[in-house]
C-alpha positions in Angstrom: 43.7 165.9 124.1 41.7 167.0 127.2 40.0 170.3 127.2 41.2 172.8 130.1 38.9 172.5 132.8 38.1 168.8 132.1 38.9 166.8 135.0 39.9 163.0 134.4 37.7 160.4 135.8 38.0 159.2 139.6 38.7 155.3 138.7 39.5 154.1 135.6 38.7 150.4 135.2 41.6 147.8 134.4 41.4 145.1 131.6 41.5 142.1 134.5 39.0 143.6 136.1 36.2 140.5 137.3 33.0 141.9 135.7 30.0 140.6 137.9 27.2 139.6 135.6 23.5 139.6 136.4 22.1 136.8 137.9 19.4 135.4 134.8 15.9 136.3 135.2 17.1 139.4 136.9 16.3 142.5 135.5 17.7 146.4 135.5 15.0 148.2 136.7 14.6 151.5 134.3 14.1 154.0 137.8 17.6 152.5 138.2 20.0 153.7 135.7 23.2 152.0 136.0 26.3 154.4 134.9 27.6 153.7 131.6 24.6 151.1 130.7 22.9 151.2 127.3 19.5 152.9 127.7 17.3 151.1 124.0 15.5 148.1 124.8 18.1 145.8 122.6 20.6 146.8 124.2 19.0 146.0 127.9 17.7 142.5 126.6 21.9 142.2 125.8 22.2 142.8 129.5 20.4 140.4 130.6 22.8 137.9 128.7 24.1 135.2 130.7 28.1 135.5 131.0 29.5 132.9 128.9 29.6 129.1 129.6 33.0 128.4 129.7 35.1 131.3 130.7 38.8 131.7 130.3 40.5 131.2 133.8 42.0 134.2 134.8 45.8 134.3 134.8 45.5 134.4 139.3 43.6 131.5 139.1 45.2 129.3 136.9 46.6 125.9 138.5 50.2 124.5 138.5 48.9 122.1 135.5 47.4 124.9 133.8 49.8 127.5 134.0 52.6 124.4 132.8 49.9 123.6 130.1 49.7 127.1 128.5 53.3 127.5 128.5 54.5 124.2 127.1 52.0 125.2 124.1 53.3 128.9 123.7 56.3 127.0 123.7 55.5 124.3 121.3 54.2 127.1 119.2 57.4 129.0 118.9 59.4 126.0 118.6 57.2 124.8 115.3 57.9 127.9 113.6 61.4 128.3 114.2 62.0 124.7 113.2 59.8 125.1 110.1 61.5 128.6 109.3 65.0 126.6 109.7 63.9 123.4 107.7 63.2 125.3 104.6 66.0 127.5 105.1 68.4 124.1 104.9 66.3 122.6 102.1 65.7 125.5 99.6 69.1 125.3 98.3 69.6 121.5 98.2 66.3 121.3 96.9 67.6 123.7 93.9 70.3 121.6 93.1 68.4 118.3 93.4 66.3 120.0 90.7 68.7 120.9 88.5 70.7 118.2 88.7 67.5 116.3 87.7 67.1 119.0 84.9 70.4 118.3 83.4 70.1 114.1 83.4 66.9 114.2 82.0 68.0 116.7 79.1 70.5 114.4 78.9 68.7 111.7 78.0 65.9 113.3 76.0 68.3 114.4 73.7 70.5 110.8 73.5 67.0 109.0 72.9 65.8 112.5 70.4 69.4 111.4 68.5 69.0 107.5 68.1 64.6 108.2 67.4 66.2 110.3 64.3 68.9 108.1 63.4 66.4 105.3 63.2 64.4 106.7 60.8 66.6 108.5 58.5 67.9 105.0 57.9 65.0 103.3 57.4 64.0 106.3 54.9 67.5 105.5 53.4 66.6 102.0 52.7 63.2 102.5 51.6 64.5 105.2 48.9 67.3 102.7 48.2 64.8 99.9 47.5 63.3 102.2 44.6 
């Protein structure tokens, strides 16, 4: 909350504002304050940073192949997670049955071999107690 009396500023800067940089080598001259720089000498030597290499184009800038570029990846991005959110929507459930179907065959036929594995050698104990 402002404070009565407090007046708001004249010009408040925008977020696409172009920042001009300092050229390199150049430096801010201390009998030279600039409003809103940082006064330690850190913080100067950070202003004398060069802007970085490879800057993002700004949106007024952009060609017809770059602005077709950015929005055929946005795109591409949406589409991927819609058709990944949809995939596994379709396949949980016939995944689930696959598995239990699988589940079920395989008890199945553990038990049918578990059966004749016991049957086998309750007659071969048989004969062997029967040959005594």
């Amino acid at each position: 909350m402002s404070q009565p009396g407090s007046t708001p500023p004249s010009r408040v800067p925008t977020l696409t504002e172009v920042v001009a940089w300092p050229e390199p080598g150049a430096s801010a001259s201390p009998s030279t304050p600039v409003p809103g720089a940082p006064a330690g000498p850190i913080e100067a030597d950070m202003m004398k940073a060069p802007p970085p290499a490879n800057p993002l184009p700004q949106p007024s800038r952009l060609t017809e192949d770059q602005l077709v570029q950015r929005v055929l990846e946005e795109v591409q991005r949406q589409v991927d997670m819609v058709l990944e959110y949809r995939v596994r929507e379709a396949l949980t459930p016939a995944l689930a049955r696959v598995a239990d179907s699988i589940v079920r065959e395989t008890r199945g036929e553990l038990a049918s071999t578990l059966r004749d594995v016991v049957a086998r050698a309750v007659a071969q104990e048989l004969a062997r107690h029967r040959t005594r």
